[in-house]
C-alpha positions in Angstrom: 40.2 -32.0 51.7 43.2 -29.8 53.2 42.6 -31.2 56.5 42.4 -34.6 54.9 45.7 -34.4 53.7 47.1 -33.1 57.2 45.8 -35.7 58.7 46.9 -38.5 56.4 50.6 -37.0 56.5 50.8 -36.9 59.9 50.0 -40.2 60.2 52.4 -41.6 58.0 54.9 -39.5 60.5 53.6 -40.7 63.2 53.5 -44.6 62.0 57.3 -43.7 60.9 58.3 -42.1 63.6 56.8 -43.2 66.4 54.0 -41.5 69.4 57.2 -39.2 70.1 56.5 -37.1 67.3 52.6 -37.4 67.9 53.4 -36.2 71.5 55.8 -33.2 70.1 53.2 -32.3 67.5 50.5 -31.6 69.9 52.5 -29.2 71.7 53.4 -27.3 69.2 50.3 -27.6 67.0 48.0 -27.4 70.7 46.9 -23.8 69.7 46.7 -24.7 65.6 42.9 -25.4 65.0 43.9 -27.4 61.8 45.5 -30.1 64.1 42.5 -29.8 66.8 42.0 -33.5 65.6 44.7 -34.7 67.9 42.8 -33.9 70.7 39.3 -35.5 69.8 36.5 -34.2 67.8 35.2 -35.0 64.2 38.2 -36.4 63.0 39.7 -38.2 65.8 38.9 -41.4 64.4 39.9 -41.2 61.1 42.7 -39.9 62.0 43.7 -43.0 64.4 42.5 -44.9 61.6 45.0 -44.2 59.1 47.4 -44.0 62.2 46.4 -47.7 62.0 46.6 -48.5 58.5 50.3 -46.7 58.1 51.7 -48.7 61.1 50.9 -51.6 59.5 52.8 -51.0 56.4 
């Protein structure tokens, strides 16, 4: 559920801000297993999912 709601924020950041802040994120987060998502893995796809969903709003 935690991770759930990392993901779903950063999404919204992302669709708001643009793959700049995705791109800036995995650097800093690179080491962070909680944002291992961004590199594949488990929750990859949901994650690009509600990447998805919040760009379209």
């Amino acid at each position: 559920q935690e991770l759930r709601n990392v993901i779903d924020k950063l999404a919204q950041f992302v669709a708001r801000n643009g793959p700049e802040f995705e791109k800036m994120t995995m650097e800093k987060q690179k080491d962070n297993p909680k944002f291992s998502f961004l590199f594949g893995g488990e929750y990859f796809g949901y994650y690009k999912y509600k990447l998805a969903i919040e760009q379209q709003q």
